[in-house]
KOLTOR-480479 format. One record per residue (C-alpha): residue in three letters; x, y, z. Coordinates in pm, whole numbers, plus 50000, padded with zeros to 5 digits. Example, Ala and Ser with C-alpha at 12.3 -4.5 7.8 and 13.67 -1.06 7.14 Angstrom:
% KOLTOR-480479
ALA; 51230; 49550; 50780
SER; 51367; 49894; 50714
//
This chain:
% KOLTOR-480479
UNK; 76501; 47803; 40935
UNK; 76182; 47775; 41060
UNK; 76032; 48112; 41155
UNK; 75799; 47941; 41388
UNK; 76063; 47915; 41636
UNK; 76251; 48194; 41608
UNK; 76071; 48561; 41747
UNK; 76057; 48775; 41434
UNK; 76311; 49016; 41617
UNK; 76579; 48724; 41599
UNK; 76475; 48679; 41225
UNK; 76534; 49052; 41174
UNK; 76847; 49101; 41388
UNK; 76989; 48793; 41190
UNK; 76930; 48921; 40842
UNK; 77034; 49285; 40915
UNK; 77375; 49160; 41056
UNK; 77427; 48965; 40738
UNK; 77367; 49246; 40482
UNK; 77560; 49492; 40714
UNK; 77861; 49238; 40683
UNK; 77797; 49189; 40265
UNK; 77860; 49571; 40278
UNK; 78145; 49576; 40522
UNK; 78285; 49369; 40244
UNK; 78280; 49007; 40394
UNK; 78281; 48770; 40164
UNK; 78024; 48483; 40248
UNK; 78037; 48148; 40094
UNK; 77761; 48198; 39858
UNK; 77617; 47871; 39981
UNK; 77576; 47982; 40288
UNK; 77381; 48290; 40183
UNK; 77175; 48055; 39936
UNK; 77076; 47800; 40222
UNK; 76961; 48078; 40424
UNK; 76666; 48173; 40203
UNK; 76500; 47819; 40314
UNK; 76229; 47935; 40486
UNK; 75887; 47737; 40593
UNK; 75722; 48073; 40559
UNK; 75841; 48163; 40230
UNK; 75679; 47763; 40119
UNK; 76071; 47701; 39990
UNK; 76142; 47451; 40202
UNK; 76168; 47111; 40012
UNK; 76320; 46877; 40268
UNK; 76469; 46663; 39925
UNK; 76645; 46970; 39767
UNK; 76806; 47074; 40046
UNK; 76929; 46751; 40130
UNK; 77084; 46696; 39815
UNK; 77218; 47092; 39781
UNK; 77406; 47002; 40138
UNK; 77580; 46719; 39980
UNK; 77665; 46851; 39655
UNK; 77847; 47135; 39819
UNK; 78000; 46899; 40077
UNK; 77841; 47136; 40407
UNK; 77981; 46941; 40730
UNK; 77831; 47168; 40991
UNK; 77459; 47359; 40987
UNK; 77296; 47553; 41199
UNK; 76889; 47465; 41146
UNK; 76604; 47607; 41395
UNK; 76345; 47350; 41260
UNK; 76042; 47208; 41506
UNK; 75962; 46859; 41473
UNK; 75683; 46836; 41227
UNK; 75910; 46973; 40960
UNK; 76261; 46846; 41117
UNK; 76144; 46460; 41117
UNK; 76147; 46448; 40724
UNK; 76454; 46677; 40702
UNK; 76664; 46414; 40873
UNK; 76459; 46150; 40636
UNK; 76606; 46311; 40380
UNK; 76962; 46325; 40499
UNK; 76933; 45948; 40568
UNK; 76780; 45878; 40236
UNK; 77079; 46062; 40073
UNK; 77337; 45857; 40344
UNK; 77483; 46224; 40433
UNK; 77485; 46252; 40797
UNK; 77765; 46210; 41069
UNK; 78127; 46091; 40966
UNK; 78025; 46097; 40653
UNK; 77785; 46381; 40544
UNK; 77696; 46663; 40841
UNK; 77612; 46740; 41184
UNK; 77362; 46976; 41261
UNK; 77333; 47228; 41550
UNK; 76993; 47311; 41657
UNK; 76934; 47614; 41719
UNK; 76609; 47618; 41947
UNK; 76669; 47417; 42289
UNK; 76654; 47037; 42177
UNK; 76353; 46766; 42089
UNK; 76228; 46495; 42295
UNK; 76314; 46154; 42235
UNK; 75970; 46045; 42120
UNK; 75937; 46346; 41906
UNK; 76022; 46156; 41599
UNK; 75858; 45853; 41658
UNK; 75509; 46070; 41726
UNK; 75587; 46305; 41418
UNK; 75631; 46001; 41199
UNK; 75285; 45892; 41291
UNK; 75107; 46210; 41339
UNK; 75189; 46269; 40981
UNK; 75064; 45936; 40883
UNK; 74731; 45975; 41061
UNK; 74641; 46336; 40906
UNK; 74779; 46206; 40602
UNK; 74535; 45947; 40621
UNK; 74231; 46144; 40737
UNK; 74278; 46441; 40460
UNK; 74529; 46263; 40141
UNK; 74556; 46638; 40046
UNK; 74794; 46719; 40302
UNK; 75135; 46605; 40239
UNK; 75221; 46284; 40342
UNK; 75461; 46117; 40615
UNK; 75838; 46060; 40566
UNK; 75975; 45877; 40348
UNK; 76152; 45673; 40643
UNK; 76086; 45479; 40977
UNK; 76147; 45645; 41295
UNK; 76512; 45458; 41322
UNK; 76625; 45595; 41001
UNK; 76519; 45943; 41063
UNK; 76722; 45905; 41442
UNK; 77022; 45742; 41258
UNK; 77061; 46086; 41100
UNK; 76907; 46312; 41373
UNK; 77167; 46186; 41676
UNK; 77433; 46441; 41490
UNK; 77267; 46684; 41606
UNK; 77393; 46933; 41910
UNK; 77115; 47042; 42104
UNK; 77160; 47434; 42292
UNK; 76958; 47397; 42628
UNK; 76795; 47701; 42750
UNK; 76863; 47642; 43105
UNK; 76851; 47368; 43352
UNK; 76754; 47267; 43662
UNK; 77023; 47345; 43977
UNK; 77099; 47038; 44119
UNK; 77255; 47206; 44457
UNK; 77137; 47180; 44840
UNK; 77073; 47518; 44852
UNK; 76727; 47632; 44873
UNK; 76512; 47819; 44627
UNK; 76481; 48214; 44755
UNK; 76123; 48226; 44661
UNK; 75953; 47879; 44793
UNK; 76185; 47762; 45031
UNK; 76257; 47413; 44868
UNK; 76572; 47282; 44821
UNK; 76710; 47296; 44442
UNK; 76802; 46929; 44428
UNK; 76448; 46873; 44584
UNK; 76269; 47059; 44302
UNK; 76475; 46849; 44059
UNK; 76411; 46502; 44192
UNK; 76038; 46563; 44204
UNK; 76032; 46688; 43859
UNK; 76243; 46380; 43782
UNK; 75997; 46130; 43946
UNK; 75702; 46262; 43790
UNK; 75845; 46355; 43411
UNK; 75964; 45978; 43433
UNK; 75606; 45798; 43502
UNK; 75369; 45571; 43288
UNK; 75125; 45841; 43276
UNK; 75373; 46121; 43234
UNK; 75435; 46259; 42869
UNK; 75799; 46280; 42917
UNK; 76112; 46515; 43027
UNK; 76152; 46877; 42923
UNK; 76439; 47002; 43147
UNK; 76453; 47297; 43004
UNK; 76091; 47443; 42980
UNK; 76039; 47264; 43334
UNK; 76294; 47468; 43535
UNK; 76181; 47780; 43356
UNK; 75813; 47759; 43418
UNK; 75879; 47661; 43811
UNK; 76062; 47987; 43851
UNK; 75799; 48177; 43604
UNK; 75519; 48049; 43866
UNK; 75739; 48113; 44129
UNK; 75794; 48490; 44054
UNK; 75442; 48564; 43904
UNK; 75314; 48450; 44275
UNK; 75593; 48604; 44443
UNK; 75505; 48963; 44258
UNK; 75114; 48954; 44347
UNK; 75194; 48815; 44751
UNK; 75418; 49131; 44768
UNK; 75183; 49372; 44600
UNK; 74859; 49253; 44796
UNK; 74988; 49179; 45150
UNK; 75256; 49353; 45176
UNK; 75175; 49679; 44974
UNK; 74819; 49667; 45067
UNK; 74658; 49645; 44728
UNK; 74334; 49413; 44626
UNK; 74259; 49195; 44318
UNK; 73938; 49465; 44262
UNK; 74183; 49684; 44145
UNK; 74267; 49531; 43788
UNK; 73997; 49563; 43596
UNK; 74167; 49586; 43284
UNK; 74113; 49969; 43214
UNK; 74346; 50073; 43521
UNK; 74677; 50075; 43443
UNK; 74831; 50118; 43754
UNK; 74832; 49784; 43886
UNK; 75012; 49642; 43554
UNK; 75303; 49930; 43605
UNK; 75314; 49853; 43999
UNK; 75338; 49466; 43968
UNK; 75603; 49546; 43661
UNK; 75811; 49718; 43946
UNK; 75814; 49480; 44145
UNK; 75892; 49238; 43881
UNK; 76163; 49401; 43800
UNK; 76352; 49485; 44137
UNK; 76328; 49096; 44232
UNK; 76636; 48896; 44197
UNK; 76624; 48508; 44348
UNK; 76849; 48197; 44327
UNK; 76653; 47938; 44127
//
C-alpha cells in the first residue's frame, strides 16, 4: 500500500480490523498478513521482491492502493517475472483508477530526474508497453461519475447530460491534459455547492464577505449549516 493515497484514518481503521480478527481467532493466510507490511512509508517496498514473493506463493488476486510513480515499476516487475493475467494475477486498485498516459509519463518522468540527479533511483526496468501488458489486469473502483440523464442539475440549472458532453469535448482536446471522470464530476458539484452555500448566506441571509476575517467564527459555523442542510441532484 501506498499511504500516500490512503487518509491515515483508512490506514488505521484497516489495521485495527485485522488485529481485532487475529484475536477473534481468524486465521489469515500468513501471506496475506506478510504482504501487508509493504509500505512506501516504512522504505520496504522493493517493487522486485514483491514481485517474486507474489509468484512464489501463487497470489491470483491483490488488492494494491499504489499512485503511479511507484505503481509503473510494480507492474515492470510483474512483467519482468511474466506473472500477470491468465497466468500470474490481477490486481484491484484500490484508489479510483490511472489515466491512460500515466505510465507512459511515469516511465519518462523517472528517466528525466534520473538523469538530472543519478542519485535518485532510476526508471523501470521496462518500456511503457510492457509495464501496460501487466497493468490492463487491473480493476479500477471509480469514485463517482458523471449522470448522463436529461434532468437538470438542482444547483446551476444545466442539464446532466449537458455538463457531461462539455466536460467530454474539452477533456478530449489537443491542448487538454486528458479525462478524469471521476475527480471532474466531483469538483463540478464541490464548486457548485461551495457557491451555492455563500449565495444563500449573503443574499439571502443578509450576511457580507467583511464578516470572515479569520478570528470570527461565526461565519465558518453558519456556512457549515447551510452546508449541511443542502441536498441536490448532481
Amino acid at each position: 500500500q501506498d499511504t500516500r493515497s490512503l487518509s491515515a484514518s483508512t490506514v488505521v481503521e484497516f489495521k485495527a480490523r485485522v488485529k481485532k480478527a487475529v484475536e477473534d481467532g481468524y486465521e489469515f493466510d500468513q501471506d496475506f498478513l506478510a504482504a501487508n507490511h509493504y509500505t512506501i512509508d516504512g522504505k520496504n517496498f522493493n517493487e522486485e521482491d514483491i514481485a517474486k514473493t507474489f509468484k512464489a506463493k501463487s497470489v491470483k488476486v491483490a488488492l494494491i492502493a499504489l499512485y503511479e510513480d511507484v505503481g509503473a515499476p510494480f507492474y515492470c516487475q510483474l512483467a519482468k517475472h511474466g506473472y500477470s493475467g491468465s497466468v500470474g494475477m490481477s490486481t484491484i486498485l484500490a484508489l479510483s483508477w490511472w489515466g491512460d498516459s500515466w505510465i507512459a509519463e511515469q516511465v519518462e518522468e523517472q528517466q528525466a530526474n534520473h538523469n538530472n540527479d543519478p542519485t535518485t533511483v532510476g526508471p523501470p526496468a521496462c518500456s511503457a508497453q510492457e509495464i501496460y501488458t501487466a497493468a490492463q489486469y487491473m480493476f479500477s473502483m471509480g469514485q463517482t461519475a458523471f449522470l448522463q440523464s436529461p434532468q437538470l442539475h438542482s444547483i446551476t440549472g444545466v442539464s446532466l447530460q449537458s455538463i457531461y458532453d462539455t466536460y467530454l469535448s474539452d477533456c478530449i482536446a489537443d491542448t487538454a491534459e486528458g479525462c478524469h471522470f471521476d475527480f471532474a464530476a466531483y469538483d463540478y458539484d464541490g464548486l457548485a455547492l461551495v457557491a451555492k452555500a455563500f449565495h444563500t448566506w449573503i443574499y439571502e441571509d443578509g450576511h457580507s464577505l467583511d464578516e470572515i476575517d479569520y478570528v470570527n467564527v461565526n461565519p465558518q459555523k453558519e456556512l457549515y449549516e447551510i452546508v449541511k442542510g443542502m441536498n441536490f441532484l448532481g
